[in-house]
C-alpha positions in Angstrom: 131.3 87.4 65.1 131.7 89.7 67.9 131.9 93.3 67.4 134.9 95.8 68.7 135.2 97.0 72.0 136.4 100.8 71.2 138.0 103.7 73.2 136.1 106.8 72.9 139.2 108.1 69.9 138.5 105.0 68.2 134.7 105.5 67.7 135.0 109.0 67.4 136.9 108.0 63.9 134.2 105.5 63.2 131.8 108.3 63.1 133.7 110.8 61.5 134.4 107.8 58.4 130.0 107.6 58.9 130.1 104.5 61.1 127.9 103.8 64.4 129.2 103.2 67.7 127.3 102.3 70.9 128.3 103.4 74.2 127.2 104.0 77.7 125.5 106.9 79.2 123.7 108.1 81.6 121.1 105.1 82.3 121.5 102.6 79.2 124.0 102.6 75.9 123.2 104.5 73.1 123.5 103.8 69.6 125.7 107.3 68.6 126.8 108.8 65.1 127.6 112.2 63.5 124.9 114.1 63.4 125.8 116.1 60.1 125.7 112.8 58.6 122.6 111.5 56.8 123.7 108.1 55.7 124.5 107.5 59.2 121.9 109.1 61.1 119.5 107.1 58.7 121.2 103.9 59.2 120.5 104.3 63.2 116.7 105.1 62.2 117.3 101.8 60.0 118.2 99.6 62.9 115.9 100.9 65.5 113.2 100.5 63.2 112.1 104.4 64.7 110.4 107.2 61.9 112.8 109.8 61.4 109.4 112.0 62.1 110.5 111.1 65.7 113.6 113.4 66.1 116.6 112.2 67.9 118.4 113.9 70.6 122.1 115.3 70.8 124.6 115.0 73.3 127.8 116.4 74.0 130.3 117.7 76.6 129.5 121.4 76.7 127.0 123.3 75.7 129.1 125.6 73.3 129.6 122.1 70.9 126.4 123.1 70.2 126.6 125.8 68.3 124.5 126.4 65.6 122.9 123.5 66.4 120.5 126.0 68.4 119.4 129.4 68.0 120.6 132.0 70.6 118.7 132.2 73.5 118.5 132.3 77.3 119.9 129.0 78.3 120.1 129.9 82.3 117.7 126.7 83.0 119.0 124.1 80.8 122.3 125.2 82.4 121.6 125.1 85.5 120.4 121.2 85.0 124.1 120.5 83.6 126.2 118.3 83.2 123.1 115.7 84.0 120.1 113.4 82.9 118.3 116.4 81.4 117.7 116.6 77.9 116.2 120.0 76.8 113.8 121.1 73.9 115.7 124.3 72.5 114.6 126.2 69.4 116.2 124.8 66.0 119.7 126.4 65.1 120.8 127.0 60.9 123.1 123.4 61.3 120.3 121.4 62.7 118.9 119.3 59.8 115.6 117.8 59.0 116.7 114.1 59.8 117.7 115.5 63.7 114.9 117.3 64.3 112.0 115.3 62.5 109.1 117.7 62.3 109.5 119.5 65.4 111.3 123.1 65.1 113.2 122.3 68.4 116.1 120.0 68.8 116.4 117.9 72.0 119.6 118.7 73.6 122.0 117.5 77.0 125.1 118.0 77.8 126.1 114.4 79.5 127.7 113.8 82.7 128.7 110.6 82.0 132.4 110.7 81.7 132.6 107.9 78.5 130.2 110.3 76.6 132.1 113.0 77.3 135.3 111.8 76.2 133.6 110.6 73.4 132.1 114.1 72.3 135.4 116.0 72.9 137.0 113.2 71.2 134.4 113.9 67.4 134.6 117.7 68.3 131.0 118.2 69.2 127.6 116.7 69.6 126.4 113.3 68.4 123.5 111.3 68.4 121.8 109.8 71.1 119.3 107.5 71.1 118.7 104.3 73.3 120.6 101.3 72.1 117.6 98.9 71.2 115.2 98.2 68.4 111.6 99.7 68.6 109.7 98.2 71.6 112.4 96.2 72.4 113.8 97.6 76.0 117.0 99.4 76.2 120.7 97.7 76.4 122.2 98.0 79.7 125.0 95.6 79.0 127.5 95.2 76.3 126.3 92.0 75.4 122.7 93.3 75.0 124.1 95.6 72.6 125.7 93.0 70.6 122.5 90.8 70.7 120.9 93.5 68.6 123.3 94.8 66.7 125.9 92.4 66.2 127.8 93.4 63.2 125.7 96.1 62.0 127.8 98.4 64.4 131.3 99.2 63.9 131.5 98.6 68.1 130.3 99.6 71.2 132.7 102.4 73.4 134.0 100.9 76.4 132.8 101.4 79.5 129.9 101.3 82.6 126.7 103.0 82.5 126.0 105.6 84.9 123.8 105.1 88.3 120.3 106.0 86.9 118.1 103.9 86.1 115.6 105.3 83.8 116.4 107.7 80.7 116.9 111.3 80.3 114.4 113.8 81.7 112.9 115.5 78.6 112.1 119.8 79.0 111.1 122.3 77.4 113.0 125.1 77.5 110.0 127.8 76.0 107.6 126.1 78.9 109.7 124.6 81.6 107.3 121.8 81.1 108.6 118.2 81.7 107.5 116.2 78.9 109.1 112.8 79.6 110.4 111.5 83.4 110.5 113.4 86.6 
């Protein structure tokens, strides 16, 4: 059975209800949810066969959808990286839970410039997962149809829509350090 293609209000309501949603970004489609959302979030660790140890990464449209997902501090670099391909490491805010972060006391942030995941976060009202669209090992989606190879039915649909022009995935800082800790 094929699975929906969705506009970015329709998966927004998937996720709100707990579902998952795939869509494009940046470089490949993510596998998104709401992050405030345990079932959910562990139903994407499920399917990607990835330890919730790990962490996941948020995205969303501006950085002020982030509130309280991060604590107050000096943001001037991450910002001036934005909206882009760079996902930062900022300190952990009082919503971030345990099942976002993993074990790390930072939560890896990015406000997208992909315009289908930013229509996509405005559409939920704030950040939502983001993590590559593929089971562990197995390379990242960068069709539709890859998607829906992996996933099939255990998705409530993939957001349509092309990916962006990169073609590897998001830059990973830290925003303590500056160091890069994944891409350059």
């Amino acid at each position: 059975m094929k699975h929906s293609l969705l506009t970015p209000q329709e998966a927004a309501a998937h996720m709100h209800a707990g579902g998952v949603v795939a869509y494009p970004t940046e470089a490949v489609f993510g596998l998104g949810c709401d992050p405030g959302n345990e079932q959910a979030v562990q139903r994407i660790l499920s399917l990607k066969q990835r330890p919730a140890s790990m962490g996941l990464i948020l995205i969303a449209s501006s950085l002020s959808q982030f509130d309280g997902f991060v604590a107050p501090v000096d943001a001037a670099a991450a910002e001036a990286t934005w909206p882009g391909p760079v996902t930062w490491l900022f300190p952990r805010g009082p919503r971030t839970p345990d099942w976002i972060a993993g074990e790390h006391a930072t939560v890896a942030i990015r406000v997208t410039a992909h315009p289908v995941a930013r229509q996509l976060a405005d559409a939920f009202g704030g950040p939502l997962v983001s993590t590559s669209a593929n089971p562990h090992s197995a390379p990242p989606a960068q069709a539709a149809g890859t998607v829906e190879d992996y996933f099939g039915h255990y998705i409530e649909g993939t957001v349509a829509g092309a990916l962006g022009a990169r073609e590897s995935v998001s830059e990973i800082r830290d925003l303590a350090s500056g160091k890069v800790l994944r891409g350059a």
